[in-house]
Structure formats: structure tokens, C-alpha cells
C-alpha positions as CSV (number, residue, x, y, z in Angstrom):
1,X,95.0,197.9,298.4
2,X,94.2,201.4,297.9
3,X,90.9,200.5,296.3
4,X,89.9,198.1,299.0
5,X,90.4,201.2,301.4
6,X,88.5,203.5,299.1
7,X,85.6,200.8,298.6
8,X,85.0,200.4,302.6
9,X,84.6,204.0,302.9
10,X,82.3,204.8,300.1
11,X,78.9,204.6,301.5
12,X,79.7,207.7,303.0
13,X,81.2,209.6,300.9
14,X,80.1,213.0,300.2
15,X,80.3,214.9,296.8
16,X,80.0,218.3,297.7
17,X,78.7,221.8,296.0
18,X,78.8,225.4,297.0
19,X,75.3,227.2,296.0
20,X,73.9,229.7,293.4
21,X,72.7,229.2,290.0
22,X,72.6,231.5,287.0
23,X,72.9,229.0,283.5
24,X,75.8,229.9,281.2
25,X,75.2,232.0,278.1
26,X,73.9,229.2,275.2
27,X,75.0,226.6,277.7
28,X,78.5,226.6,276.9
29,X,81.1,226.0,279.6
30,X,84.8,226.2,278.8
31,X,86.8,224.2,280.8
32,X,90.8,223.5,281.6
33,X,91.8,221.1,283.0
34,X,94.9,221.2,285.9
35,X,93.8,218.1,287.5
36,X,96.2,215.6,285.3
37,X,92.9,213.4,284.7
38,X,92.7,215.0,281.4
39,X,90.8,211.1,279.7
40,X,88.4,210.9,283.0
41,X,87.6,214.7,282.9
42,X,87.4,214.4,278.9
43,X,85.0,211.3,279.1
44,X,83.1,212.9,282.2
45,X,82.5,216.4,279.5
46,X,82.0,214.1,276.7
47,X,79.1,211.7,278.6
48,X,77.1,215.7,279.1
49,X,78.1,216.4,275.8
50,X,76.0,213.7,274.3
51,X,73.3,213.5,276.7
52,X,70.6,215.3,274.7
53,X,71.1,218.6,277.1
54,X,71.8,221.3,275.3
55,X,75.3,221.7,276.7
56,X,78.5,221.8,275.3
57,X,81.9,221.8,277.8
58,X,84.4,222.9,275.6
59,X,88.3,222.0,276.6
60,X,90.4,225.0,276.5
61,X,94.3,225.2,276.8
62,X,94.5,227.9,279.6
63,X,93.7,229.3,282.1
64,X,92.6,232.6,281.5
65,X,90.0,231.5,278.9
66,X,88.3,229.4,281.1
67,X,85.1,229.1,282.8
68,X,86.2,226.3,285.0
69,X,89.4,225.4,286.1
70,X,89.4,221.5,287.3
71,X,92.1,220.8,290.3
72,X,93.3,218.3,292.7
73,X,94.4,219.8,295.7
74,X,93.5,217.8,298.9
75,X,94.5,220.2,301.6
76,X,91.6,222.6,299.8
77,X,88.8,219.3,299.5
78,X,89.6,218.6,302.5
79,X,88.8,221.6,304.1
80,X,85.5,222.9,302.2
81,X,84.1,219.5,302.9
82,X,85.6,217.2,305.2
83,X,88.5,213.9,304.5
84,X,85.9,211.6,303.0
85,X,85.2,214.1,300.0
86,X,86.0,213.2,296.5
87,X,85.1,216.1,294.5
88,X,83.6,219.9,295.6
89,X,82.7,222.9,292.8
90,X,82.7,225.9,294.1
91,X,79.7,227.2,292.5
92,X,75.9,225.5,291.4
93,X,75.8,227.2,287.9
94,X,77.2,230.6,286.4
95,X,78.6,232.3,289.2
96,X,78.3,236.5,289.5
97,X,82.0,236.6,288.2
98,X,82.0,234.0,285.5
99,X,84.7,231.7,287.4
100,X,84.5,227.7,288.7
101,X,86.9,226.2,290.2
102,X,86.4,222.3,290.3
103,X,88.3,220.3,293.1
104,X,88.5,216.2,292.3
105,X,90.5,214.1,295.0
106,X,94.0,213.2,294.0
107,X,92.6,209.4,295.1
108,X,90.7,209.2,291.9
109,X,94.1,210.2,289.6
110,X,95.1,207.1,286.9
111,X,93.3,205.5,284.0
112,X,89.7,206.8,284.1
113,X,87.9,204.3,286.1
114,X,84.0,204.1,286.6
115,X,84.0,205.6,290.0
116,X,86.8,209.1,288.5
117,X,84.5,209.2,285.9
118,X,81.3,209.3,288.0
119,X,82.4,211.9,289.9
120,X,84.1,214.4,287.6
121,X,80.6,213.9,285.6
122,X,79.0,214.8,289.0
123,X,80.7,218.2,289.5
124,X,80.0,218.5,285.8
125,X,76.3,218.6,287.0
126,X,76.5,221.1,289.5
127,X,79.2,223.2,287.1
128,X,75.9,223.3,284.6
129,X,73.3,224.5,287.7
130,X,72.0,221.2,288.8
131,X,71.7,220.7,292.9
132,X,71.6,217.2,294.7
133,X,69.1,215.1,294.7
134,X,67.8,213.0,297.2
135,X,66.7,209.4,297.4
136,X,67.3,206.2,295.9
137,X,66.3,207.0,292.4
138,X,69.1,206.5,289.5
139,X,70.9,210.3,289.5
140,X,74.5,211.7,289.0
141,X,73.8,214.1,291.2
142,X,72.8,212.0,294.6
143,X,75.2,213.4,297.4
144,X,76.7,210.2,298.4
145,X,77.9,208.0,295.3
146,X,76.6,205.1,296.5
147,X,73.3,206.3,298.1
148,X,71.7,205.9,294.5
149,X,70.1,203.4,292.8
150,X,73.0,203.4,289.8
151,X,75.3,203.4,292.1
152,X,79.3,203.8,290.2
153,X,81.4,200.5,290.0
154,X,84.5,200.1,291.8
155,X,86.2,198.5,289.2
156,X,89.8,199.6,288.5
157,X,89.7,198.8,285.2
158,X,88.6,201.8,281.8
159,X,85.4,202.0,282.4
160,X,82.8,200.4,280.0
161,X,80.1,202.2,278.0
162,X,77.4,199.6,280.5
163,X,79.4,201.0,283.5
164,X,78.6,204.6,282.2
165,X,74.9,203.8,281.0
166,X,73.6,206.4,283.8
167,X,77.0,209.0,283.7
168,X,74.6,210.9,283.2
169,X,71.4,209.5,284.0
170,X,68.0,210.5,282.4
171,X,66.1,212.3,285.3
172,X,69.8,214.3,285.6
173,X,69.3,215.5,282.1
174,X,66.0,216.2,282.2
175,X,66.8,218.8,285.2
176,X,69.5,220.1,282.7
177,X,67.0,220.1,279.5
178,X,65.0,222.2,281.8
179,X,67.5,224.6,282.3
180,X,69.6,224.6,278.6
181,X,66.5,222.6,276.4
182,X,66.7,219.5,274.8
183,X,65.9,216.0,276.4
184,X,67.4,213.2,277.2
185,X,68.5,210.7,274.2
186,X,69.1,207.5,276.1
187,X,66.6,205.5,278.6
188,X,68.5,203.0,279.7
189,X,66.6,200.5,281.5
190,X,69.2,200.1,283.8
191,X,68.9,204.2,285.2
192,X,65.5,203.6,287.0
């Protein structure tokens, strides 16, 4: 029932980003995880990790030696950007004081599922310095999930290595090859 709710709302649901962009020091970004998604945030760093960007996020076990801490707290989502919001990152990129603070909606908790994954990849993006992109064109990082041409299944099942073929698209790694080096090493015909 919960995902028939979820899946009439989606078209306009925003995933949201503070600004500012500084890239982190030989693009490593060490990350905990408070969120309890630790497979969906593991696959979402995992997906960057292998996507030919020169990027590594790097799971730490506390706090204080993180770059990024990942939480669910819907009062705080909520309030930054609005009750349709399913993830937020405080920061596009290295911020002044070295500190991220990733919010993910407690609606996407479980089994990592296409959509959890999506966006915890998505907030990924913006953690390494990339903005939103607009249009149709297969990208991550469109604003609305489901405003892109790759759009994130709603299956509630693990996702599938074809359900992730664009987690993270090519043109989203090219903008983070740009930043960190490297290129993309997957085309998928499917992430036009």
C-alpha cells in the first residue's frame, strides 16, 4: 500500500541540494552512515565507486572521522525542502568546514530497492560537487526522479544490476570526470 502511495506522488518529487562547491582533496569522501540503509547507501557509494570517476566514498565507523554523515530524520527533510522530499545534502561539494550532512527519507528504509538506491546515489552526486540538471536527458542528478529520461523503477524488490544501468549515468560522470578525472566506463544504451 505504501508504495502505491509513494508511486502516485513521484512525478513530483523533489530531490533537493543546498549550494557551494569546492571538490574533496584526491576525491575521497569518507562517509558514515546513521541512516540504517547501510546495503542501499553501500550500493549507492559502490555504483560512484566504479563509475570511472575518480572518486572513492570510503565507509567509516564514526562519526568524528567523517566527511558525511547520512541521516533519516523527516521533521529536518521536511523542513529544508518541503513533505514530498526524499533526500536533501546540505552542501554541493566540499564545504568551507569539511562537514556533509546527508538527509534520506525514512520512506525509502528496507531492502535496497531501485528507487532507495537512486536516490542515496543522487545525494552522492551533489556530496561530490555536481548540481541538477535539467531536462529529459538520462541523469542522476535531474531534480525530480522521474522527470528524467532513466527514470528509477518502483519495484520493491533488490534492485537489479539493469535497474541500476544509469545509477550513475554517463553524462553524470562525465560532470564528475570533469571535476576528479577519469571517464566514464559504461555507455549503456539504455542511459540516453
Amino acid at each position: 500500500m505504501a508504495l502505491a502511495l509513494l508511486a502516485a506522488a513521484l512525478h513530483e518529487l523533489p530531490v533537493s541540494s543546498a549550494n557551494g562547491s569546492i571538490a574533496w582533496d584526491d576525491g575521497l569522501v569518507k562517509v558514515y552512515d546513521a541512516s540504517g540503509m547501510r546495503r542501499t547507501v553501500d550500493t549507492a557509494a559502490a555504483r560512484w565507486n566504479a563509475s570511472g570517476a575518480k572518486v572513492r566514498l570510503l565507509r567509516v565507523e564514526s562519526r568524528a572521522e567523517a566527511d558525511v554523515t547520512i541521516e533519516v530524520d523527516d521533521a529536518d527533510l521536511r523542513q529544508v525542502c518541503g513533505r514530498d522530499c526524499l533526500g536533501y545534502t546540505t552542501t554541493i561539494g566540499r564545504p568551507a568546514d569539511g562537514h556533509t550532512r546527508v538527509l534520506l527519507a525514512a520512506e525509502l528504509g528496507g531492502p535496497p530497492r531501485p528507487l532507495s538506491v537512486w536516490v542515496a546515489a543522487h545525494e552522492f552526486g551533489h556530496v561530490l560537487g555536481l548540481s541538477h540538471r535539467n531536462g529529459r536527458v538520462c541523469s542522476l542528478m535531474s531534480e525530480h526522479a522521474f522527470d528524467t529520461s532513466c527514470a528509477p523503477s518502483l519495484a520493491g524488490d533488490e534492485p537489479t544490476s539493469a535497474q541500476l544501468a544509469c545509477v550513475p549515468a554517463p553524462a553524470d560522470v562525465e560532470d564528475a570526470a570533469r571535476i576528479y578525472g577519469g571517464e566514464p566506463f559504461f555507455r549503456d544504451p539504455r542511459c540516453r
